[in-house]
Backbone of each chain as ProteinMPNN parsed JSONL, in Angstrom:
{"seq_chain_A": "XXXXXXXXXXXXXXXXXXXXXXXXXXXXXXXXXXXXXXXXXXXXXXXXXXXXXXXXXXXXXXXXXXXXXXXXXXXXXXXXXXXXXXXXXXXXXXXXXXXXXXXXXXXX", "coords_chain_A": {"N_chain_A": [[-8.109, 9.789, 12.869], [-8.006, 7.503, 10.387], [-7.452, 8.499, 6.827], [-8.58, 7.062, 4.617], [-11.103, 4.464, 5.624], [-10.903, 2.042, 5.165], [-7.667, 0.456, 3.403], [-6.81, -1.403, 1.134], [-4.342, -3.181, -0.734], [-3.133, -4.657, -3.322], [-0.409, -7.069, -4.642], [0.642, -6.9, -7.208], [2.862, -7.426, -8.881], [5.034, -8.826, -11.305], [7.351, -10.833, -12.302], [10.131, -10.32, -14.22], [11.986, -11.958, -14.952], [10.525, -14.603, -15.302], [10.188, -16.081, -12.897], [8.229, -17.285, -10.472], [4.885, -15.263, -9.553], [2.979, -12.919, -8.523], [1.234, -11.837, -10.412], [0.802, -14.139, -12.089], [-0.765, -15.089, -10.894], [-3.283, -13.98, -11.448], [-3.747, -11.914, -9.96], [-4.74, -9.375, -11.03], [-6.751, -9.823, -12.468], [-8.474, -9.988, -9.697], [-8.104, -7.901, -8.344], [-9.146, -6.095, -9.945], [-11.799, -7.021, -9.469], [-12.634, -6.879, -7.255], [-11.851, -3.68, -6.677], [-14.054, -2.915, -8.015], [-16.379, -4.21, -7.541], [-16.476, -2.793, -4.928], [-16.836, -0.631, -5.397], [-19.759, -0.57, -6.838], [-20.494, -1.065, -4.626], [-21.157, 1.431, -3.51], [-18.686, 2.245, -1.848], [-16.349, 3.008, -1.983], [-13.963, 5.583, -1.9], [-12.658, 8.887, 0.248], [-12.783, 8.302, 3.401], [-13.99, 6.469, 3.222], [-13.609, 3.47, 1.097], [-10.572, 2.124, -0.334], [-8.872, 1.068, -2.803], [-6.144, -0.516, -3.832], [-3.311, -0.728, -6.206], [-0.271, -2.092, -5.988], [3.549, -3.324, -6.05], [5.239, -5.677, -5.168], [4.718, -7.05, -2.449], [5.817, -9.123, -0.742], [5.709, -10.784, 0.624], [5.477, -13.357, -0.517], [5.678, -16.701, -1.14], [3.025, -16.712, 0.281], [0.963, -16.27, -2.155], [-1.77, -15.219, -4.562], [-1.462, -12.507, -2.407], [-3.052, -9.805, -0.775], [-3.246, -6.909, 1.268], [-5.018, -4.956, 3.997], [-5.354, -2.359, 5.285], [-5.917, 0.319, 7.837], [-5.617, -1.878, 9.531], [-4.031, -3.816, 9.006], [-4.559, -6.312, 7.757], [-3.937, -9.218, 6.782], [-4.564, -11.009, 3.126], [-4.866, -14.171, 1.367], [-5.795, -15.295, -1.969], [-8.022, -17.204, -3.759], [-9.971, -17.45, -5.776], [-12.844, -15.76, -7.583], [-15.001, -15.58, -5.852], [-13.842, -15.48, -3.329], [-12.526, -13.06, -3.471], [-14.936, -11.361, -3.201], [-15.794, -12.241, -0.571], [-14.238, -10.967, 0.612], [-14.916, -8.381, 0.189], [-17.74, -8.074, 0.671], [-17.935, -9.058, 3.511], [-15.626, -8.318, 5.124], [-14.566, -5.469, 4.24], [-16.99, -4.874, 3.673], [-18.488, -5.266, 5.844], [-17.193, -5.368, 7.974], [-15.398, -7.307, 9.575], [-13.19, -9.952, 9.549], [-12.647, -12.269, 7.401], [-11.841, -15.068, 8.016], [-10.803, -17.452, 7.108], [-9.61, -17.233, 4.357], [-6.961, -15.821, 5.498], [-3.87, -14.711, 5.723], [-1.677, -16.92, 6.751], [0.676, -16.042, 9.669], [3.101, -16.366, 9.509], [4.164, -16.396, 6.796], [6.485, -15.958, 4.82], [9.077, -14.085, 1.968]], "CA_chain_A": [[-8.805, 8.815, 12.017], [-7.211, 7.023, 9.194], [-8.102, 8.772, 5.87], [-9.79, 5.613, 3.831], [-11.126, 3.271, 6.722], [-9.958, 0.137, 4.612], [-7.242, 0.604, 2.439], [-6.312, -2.236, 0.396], [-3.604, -3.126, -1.148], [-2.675, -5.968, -4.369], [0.316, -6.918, -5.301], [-0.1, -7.408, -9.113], [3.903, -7.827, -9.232], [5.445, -9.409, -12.171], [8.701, -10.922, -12.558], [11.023, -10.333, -15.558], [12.446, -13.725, -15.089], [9.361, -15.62, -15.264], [9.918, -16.852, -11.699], [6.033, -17.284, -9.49], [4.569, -13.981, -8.534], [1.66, -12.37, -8.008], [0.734, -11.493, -11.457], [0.824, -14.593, -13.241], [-2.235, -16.168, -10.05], [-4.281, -13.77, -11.41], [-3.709, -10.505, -9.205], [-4.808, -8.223, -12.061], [-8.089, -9.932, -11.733], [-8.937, -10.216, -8.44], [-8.081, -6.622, -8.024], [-10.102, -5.359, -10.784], [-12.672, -7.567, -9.539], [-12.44, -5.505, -5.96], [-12.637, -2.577, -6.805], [-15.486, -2.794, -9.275], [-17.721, -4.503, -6.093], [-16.441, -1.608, -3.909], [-17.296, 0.702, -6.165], [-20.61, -0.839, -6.951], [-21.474, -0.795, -3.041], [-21.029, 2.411, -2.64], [-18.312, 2.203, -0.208], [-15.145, 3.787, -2.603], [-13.257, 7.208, -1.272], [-12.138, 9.458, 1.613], [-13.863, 7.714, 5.11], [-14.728, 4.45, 3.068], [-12.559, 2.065, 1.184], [-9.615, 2.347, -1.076], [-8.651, -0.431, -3.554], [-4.876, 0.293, -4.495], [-1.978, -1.412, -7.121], [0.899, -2.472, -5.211], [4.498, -3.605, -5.939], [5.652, -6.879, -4.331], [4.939, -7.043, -0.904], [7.446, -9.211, -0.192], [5.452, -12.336, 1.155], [5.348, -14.388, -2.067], [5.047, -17.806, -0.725], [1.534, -17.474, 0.348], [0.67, -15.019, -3.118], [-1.183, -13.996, -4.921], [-1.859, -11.622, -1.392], [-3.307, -8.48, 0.006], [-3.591, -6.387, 2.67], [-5.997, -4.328, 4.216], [-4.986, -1.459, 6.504], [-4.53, 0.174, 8.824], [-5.86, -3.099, 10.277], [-2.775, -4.753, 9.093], [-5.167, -8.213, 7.442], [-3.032, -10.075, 5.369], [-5.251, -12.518, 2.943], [-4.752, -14.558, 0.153], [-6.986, -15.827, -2.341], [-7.776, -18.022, -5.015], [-11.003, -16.851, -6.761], [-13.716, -14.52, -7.527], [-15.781, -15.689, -4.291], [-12.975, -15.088, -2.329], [-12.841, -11.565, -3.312], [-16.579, -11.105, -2.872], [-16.394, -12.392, 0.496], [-13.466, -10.149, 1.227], [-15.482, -7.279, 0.103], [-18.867, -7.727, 1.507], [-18.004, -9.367, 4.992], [-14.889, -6.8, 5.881], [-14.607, -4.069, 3.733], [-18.206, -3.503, 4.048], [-18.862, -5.232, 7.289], [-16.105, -4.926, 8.939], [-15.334, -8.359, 9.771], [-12.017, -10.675, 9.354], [-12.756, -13.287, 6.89], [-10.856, -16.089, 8.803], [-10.39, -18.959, 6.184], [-8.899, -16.436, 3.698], [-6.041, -14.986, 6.103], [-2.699, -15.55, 5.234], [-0.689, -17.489, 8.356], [1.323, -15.235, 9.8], [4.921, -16.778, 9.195], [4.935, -16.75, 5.571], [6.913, -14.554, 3.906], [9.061, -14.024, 0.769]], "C_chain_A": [[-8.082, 8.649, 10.689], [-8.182, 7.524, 7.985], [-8.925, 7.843, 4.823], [-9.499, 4.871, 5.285], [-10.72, 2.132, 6.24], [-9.279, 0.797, 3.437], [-6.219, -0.609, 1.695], [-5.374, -2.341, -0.67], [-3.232, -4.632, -2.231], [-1.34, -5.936, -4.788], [0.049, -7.537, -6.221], [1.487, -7.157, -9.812], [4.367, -8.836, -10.436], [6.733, -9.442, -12.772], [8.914, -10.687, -13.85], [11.442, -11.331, -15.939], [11.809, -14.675, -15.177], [9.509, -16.608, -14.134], [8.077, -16.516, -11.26], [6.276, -15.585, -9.284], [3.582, -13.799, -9.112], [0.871, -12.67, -9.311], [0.435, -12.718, -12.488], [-0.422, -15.716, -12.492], [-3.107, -14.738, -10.267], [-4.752, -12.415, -10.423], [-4.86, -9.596, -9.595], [-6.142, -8.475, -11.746], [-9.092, -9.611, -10.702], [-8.902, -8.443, -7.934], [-8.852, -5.52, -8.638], [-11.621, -5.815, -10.156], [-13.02, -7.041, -7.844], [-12.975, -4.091, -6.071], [-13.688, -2.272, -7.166], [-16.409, -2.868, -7.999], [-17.524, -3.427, -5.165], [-17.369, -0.724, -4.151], [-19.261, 0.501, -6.131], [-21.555, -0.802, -5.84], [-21.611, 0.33, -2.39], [-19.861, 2.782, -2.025], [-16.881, 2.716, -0.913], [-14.835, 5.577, -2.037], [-13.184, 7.517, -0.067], [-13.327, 8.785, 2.49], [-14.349, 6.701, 4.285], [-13.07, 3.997, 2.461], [-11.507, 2.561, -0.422], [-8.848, 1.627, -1.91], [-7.537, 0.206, -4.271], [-3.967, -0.931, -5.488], [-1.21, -1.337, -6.068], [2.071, -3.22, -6.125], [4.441, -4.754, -5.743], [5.787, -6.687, -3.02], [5.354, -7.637, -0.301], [6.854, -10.566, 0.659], [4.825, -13.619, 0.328], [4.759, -15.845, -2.021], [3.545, -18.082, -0.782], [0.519, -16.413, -1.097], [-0.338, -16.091, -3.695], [-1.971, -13.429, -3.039], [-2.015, -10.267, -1.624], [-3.206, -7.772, 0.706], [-4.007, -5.298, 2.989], [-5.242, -3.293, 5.932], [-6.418, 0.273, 6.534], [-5.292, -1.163, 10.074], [-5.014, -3.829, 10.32], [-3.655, -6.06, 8.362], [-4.485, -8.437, 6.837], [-3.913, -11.009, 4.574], [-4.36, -13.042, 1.686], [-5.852, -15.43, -0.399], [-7.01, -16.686, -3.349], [-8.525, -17.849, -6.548], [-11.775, -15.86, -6.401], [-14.484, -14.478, -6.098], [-14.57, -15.563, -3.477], [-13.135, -13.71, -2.018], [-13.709, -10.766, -2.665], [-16.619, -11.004, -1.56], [-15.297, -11.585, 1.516], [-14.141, -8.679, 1.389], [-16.597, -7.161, 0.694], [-18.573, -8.496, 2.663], [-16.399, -8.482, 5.653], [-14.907, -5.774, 5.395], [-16.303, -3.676, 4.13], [-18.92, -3.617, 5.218], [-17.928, -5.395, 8.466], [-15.67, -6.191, 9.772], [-14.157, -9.344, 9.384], [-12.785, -12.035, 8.68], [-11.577, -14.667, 7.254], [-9.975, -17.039, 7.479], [-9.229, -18.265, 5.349], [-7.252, -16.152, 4.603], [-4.986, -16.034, 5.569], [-1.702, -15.575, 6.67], [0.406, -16.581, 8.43], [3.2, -15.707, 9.626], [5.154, -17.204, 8.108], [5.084, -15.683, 4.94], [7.719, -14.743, 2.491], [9.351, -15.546, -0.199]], "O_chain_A": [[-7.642, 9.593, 10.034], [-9.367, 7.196, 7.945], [-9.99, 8.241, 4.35], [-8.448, 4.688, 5.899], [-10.192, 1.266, 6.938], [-9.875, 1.499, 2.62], [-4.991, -0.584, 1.785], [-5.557, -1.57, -1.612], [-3.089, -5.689, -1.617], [-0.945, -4.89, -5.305], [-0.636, -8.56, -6.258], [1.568, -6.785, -10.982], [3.78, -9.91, -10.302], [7.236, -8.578, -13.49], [7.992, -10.813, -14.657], [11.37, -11.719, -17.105], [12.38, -15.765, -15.148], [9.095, -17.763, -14.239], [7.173, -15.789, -11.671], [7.271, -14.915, -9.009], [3.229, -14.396, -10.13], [0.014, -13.551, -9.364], [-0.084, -12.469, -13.576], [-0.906, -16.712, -13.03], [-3.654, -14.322, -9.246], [-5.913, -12.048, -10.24], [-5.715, -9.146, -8.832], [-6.784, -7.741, -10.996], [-10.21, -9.112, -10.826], [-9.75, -7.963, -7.183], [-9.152, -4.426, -8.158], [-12.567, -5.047, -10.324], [-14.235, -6.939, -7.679], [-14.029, -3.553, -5.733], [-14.32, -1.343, -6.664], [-17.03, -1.923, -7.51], [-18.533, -3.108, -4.535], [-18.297, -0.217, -3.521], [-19.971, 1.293, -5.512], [-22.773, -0.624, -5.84], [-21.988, 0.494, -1.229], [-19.978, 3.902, -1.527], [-16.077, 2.84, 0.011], [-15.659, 6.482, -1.903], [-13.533, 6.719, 0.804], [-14.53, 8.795, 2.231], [-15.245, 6.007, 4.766], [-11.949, 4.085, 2.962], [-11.915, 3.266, -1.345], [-7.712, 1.643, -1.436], [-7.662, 1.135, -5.069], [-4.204, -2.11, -5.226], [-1.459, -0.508, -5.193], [1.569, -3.817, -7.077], [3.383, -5.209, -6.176], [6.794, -6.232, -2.478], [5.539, -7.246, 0.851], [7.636, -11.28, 1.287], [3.986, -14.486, 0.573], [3.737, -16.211, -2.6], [2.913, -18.961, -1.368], [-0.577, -15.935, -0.804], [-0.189, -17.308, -3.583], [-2.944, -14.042, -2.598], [-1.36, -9.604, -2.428], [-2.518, -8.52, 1.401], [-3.496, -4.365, 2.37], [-4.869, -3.586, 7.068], [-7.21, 0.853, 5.79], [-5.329, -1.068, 11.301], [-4.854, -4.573, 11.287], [-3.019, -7.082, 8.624], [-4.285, -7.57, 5.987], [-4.177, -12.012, 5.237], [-3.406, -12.459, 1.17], [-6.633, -16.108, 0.268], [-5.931, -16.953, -3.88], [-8.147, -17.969, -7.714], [-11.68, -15.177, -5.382], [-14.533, -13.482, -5.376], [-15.109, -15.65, -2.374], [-13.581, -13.174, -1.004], [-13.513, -9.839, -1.879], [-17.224, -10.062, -1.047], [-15.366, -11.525, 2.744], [-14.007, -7.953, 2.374], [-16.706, -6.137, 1.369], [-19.744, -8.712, 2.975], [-16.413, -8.124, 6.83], [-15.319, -4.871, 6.123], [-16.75, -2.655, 4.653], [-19.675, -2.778, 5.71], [-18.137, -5.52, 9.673], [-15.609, -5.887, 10.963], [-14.501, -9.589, 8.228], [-13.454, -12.771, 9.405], [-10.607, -14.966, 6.558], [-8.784, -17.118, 7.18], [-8.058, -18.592, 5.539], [-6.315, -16.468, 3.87], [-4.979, -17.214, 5.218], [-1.21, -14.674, 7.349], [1.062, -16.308, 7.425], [4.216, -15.018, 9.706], [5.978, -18.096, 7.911], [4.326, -14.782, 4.581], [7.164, -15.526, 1.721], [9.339, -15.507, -1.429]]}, "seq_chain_B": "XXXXXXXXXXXXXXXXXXXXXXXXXXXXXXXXXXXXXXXXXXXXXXXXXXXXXXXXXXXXXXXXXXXXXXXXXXXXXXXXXXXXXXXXXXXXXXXXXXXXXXXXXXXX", "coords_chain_B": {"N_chain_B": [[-0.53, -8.528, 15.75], [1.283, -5.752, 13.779], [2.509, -6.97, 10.845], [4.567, -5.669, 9.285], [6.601, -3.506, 10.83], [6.346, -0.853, 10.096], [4.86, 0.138, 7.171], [5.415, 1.059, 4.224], [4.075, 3.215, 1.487], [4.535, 4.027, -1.817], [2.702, 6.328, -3.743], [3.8, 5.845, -7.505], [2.69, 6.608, -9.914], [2.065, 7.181, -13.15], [0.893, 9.279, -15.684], [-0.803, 8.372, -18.451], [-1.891, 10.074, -20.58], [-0.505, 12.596, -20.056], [-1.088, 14.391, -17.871], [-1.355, 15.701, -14.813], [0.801, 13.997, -12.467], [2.442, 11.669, -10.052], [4.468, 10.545, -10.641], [5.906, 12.417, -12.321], [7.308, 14.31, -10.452], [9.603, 13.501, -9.764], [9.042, 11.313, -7.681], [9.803, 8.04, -8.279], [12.328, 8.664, -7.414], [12.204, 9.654, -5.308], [11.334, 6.741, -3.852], [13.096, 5.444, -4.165], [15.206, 6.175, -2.863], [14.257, 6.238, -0.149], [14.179, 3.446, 0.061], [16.746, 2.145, -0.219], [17.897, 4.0, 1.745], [16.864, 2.965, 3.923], [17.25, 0.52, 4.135], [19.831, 0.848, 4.377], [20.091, 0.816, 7.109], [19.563, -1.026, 8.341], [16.802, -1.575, 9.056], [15.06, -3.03, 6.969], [12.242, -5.056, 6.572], [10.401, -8.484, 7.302], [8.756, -7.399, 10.33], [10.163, -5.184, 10.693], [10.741, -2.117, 8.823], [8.915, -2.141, 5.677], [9.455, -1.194, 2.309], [7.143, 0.31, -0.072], [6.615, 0.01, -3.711], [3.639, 1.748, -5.029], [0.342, 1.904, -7.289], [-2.077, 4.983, -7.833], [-2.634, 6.701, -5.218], [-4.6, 8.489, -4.743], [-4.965, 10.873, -3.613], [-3.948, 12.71, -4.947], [-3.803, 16.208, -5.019], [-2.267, 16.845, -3.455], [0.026, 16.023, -4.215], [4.206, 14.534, -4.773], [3.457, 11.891, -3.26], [3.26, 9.817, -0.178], [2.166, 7.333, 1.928], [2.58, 5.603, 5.416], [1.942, 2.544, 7.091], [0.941, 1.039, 9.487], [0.052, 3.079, 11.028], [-1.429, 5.079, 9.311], [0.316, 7.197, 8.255], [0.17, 10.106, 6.674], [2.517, 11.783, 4.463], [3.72, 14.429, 2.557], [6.564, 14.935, 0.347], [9.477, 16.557, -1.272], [12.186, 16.39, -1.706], [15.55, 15.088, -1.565], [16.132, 15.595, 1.397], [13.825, 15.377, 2.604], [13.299, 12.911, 2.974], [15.134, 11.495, 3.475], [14.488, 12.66, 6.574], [11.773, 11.406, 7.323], [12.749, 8.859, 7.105], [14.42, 8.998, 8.906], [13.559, 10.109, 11.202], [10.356, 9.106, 11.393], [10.702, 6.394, 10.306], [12.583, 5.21, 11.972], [13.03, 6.633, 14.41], [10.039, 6.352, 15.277], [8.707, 8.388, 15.332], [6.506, 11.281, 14.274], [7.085, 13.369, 11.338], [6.062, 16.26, 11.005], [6.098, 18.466, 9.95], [5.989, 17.712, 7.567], [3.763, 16.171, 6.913], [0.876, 15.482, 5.042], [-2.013, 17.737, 4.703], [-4.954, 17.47, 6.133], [-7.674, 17.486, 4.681], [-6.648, 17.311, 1.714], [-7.306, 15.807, -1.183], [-7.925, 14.369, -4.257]], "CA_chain_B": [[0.678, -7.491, 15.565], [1.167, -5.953, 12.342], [3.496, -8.071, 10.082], [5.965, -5.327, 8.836], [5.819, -2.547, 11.927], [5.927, 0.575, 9.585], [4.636, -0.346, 5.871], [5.497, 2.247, 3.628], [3.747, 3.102, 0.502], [4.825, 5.592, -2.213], [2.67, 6.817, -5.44], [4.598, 5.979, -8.493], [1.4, 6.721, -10.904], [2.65, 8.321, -14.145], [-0.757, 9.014, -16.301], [-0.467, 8.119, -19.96], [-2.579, 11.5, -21.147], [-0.035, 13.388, -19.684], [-1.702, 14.969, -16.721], [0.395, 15.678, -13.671], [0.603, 12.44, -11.652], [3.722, 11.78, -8.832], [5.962, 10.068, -11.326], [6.571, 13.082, -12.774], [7.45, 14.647, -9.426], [10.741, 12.245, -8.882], [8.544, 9.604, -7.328], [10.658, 7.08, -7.9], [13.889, 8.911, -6.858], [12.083, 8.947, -3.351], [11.194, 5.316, -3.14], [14.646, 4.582, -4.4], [16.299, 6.835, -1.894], [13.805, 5.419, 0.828], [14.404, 2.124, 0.49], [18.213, 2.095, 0.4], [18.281, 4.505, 3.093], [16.046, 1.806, 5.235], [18.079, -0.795, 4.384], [21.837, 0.936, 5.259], [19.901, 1.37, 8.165], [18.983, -2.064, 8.967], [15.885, -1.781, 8.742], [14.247, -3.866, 6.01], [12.058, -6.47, 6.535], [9.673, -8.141, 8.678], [8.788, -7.188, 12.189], [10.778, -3.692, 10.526], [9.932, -1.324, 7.763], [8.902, -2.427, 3.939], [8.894, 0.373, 1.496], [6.944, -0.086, -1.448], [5.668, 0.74, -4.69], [1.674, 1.766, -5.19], [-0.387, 2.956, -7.852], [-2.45, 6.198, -7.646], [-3.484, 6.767, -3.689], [-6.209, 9.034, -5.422], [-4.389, 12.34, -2.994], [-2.837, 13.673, -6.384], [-3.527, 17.577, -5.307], [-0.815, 16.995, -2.445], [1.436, 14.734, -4.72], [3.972, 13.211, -4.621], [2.803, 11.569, -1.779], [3.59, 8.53, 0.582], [1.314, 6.512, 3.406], [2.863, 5.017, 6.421], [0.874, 2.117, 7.632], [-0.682, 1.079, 9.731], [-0.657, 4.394, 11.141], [-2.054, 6.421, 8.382], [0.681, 9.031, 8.643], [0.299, 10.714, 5.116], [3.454, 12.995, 3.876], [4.161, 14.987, 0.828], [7.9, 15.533, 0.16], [10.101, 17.547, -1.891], [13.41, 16.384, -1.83], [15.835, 13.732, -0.84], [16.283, 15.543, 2.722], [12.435, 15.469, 2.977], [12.952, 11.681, 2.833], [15.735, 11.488, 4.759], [14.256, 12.824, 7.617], [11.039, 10.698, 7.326], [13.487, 7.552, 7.559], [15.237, 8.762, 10.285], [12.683, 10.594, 12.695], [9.631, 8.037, 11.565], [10.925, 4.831, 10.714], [13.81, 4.474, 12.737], [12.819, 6.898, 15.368], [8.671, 6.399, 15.851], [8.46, 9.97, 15.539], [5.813, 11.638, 13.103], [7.936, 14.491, 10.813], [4.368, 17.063, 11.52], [6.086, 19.743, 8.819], [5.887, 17.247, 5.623], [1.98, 15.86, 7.026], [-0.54, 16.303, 4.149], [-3.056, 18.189, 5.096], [-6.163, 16.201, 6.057], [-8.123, 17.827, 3.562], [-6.164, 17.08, 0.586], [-7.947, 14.996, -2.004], [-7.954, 13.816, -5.679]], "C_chain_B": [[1.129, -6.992, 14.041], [2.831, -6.756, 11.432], [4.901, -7.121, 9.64], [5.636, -3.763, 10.39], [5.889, -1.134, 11.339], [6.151, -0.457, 8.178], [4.523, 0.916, 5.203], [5.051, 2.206, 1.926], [4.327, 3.949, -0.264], [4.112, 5.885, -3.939], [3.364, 6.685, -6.227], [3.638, 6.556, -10.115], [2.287, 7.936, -11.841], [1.474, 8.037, -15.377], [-0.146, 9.135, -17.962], [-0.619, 9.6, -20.707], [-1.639, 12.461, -20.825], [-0.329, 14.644, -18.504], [-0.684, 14.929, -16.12], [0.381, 14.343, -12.792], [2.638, 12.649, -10.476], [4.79, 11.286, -9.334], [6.895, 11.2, -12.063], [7.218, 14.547, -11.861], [8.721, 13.604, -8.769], [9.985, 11.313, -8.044], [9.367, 8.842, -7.079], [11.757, 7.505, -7.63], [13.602, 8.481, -5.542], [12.223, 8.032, -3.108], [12.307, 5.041, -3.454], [15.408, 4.898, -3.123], [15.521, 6.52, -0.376], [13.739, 4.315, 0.891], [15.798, 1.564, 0.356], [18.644, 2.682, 1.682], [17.49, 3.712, 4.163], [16.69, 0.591, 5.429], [19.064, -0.706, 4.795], [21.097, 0.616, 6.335], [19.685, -0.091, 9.134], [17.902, -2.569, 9.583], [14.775, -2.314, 8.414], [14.132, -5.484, 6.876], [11.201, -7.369, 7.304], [9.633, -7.931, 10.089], [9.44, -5.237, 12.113], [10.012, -3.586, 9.533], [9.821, -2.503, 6.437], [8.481, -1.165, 3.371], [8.566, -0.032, 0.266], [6.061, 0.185, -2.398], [4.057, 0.617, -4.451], [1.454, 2.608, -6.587], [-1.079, 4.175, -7.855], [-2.805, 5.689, -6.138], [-4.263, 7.464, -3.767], [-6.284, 10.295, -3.664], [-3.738, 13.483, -4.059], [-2.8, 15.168, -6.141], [-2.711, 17.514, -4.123], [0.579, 16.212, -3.197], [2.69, 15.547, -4.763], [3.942, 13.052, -3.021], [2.813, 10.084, -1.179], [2.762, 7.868, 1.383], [2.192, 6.011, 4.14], [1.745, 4.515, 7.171], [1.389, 1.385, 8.609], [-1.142, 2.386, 10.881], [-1.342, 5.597, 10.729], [-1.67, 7.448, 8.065], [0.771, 9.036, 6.956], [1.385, 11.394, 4.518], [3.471, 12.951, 2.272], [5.757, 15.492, 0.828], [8.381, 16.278, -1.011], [11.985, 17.018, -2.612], [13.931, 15.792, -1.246], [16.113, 14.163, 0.717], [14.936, 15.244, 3.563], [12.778, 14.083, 3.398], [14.249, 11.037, 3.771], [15.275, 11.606, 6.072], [12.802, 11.958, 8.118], [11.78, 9.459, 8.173], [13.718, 7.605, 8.873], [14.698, 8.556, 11.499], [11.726, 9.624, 12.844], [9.804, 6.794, 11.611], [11.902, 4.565, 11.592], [13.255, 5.022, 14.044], [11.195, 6.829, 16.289], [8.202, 7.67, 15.775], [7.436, 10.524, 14.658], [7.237, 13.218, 12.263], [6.32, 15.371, 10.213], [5.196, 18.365, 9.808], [6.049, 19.136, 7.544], [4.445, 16.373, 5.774], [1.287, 16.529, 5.693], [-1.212, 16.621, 5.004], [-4.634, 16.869, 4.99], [-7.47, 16.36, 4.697], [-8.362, 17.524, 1.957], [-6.664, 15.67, -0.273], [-7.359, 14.579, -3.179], [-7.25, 15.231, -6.359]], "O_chain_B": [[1.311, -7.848, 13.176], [4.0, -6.827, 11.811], [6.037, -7.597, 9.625], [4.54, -3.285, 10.685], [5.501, -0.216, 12.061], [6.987, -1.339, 7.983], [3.684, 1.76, 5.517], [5.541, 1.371, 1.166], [4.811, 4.884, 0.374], [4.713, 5.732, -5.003], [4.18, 7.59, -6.052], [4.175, 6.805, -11.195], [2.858, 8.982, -11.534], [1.212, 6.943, -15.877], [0.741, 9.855, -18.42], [0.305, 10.169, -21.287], [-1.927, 13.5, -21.418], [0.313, 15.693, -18.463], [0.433, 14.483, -16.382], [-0.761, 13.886, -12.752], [3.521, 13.504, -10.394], [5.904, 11.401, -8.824], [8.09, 11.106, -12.344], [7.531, 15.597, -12.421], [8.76, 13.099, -7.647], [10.662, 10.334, -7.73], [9.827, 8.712, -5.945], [12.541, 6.561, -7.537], [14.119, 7.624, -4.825], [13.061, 7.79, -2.24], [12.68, 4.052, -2.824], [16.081, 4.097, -2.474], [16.271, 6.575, 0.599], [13.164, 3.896, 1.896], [15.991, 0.456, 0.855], [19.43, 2.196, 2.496], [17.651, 4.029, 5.341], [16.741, -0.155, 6.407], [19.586, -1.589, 5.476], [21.713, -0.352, 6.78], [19.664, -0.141, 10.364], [17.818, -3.536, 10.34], [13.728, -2.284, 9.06], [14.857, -6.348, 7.369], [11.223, -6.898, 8.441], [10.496, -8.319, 10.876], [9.297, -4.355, 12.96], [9.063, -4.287, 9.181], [10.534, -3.5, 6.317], [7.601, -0.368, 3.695], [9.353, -0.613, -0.481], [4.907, 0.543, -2.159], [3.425, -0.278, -3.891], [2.083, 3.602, -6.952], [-0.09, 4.905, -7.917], [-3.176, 4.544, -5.88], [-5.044, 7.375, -2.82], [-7.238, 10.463, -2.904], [-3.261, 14.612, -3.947], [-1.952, 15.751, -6.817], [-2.462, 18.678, -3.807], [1.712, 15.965, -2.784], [2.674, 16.778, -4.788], [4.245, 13.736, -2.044], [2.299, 9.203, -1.868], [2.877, 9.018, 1.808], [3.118, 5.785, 3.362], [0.873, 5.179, 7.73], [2.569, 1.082, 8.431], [-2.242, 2.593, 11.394], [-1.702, 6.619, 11.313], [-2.317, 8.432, 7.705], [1.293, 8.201, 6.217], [0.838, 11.797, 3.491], [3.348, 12.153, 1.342], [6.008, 16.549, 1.406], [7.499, 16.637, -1.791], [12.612, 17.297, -3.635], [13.389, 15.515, -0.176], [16.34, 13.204, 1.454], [14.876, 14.964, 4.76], [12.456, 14.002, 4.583], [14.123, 10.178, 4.644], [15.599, 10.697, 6.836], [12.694, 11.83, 9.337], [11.592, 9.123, 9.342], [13.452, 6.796, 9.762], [14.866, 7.732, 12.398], [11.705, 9.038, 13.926], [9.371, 6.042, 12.484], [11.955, 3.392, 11.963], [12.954, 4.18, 14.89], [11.056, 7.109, 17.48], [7.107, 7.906, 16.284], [7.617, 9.752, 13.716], [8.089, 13.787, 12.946], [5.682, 15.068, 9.205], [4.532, 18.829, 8.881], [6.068, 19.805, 6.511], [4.004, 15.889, 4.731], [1.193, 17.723, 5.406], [-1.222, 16.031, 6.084], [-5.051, 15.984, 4.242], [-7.962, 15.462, 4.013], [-9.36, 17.474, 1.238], [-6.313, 14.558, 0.12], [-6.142, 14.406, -3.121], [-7.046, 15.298, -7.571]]}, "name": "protein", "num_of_chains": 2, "seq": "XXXXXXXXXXXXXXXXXXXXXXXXXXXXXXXXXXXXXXXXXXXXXXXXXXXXXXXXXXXXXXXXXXXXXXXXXXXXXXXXXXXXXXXXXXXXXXXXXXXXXXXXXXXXXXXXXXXXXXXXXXXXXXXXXXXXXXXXXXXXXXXXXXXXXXXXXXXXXXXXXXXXXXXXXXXXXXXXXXXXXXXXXXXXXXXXXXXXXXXXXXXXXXXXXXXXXXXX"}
């Protein structure tokens, strides 16, 4: 059994060069704004859910993105209800928020 | 199918207060020396490995400390052969490396 059942991941990347990335749609947000509802449901630590900082994960195009393992989800989002509905319909019900997902052939 | 087929994470967390955290544990020597050694290797990229930075993984009494997803394999290394042999036996070869496994135990 995988030690956190959802472990999420943000990249909250930020170029030096002021090219696009993660950090400048609002990452920082959306990730603060995650965890907090995790936290708030209960559902934070070992055998629940794990809301992590990330790097650049390297599929920029469809940013800012996530991903949720060891399920592998990829999403991306735009706002706070996004988040929300990432957090209470998979993280806490275990459920693939469809609309959200990020198409599988876009990468950096 | 998952998008990168081993996703590699690695603690870089270096705590302001001065506490012990994994940055001050060469951290980033590893991820440096695991993600060149993935790339000689040919490796990098999707459908193959990504190795990449994370904030705390909130395991700090095994640090420093890595994830491999989306299998959950956990290790704690030591040294650039530790990380060597990760590359070789897990990402390249599928293999788990069972003598650098955190313990399941191992927490905050």
């Amino acid at each position: 059994m995988s030690y956190y059942k959802h472990h999420v991941f943000f990249c909250l990347n930020e170029r030096a060069n002021g090219e696009a990335s993660c950090a400048q749609h609002a990452a920082k947000d959306a990730f603060d704004r995650c965890k907090a509802r995790v936290k708030a449901a209960g559902l934070a630590g070992p055998g629940g859910v794990r809301v992590n900082k990330a790097g650049c994960l390297d599929r920029c195009a469809g940013g800012p993105v996530a991903v949720v393992y060891p399920e592998g989800t990829w999403y991306t989002f735009v706002d706070a209800d996004d988040i929300d509905e990432i957090v209470d319909r998979h993280l806490q019900g275990g459920e693939v928020v469809e609309r959200l997902l990020l198409p599988p052939d876009v990468g950096r």
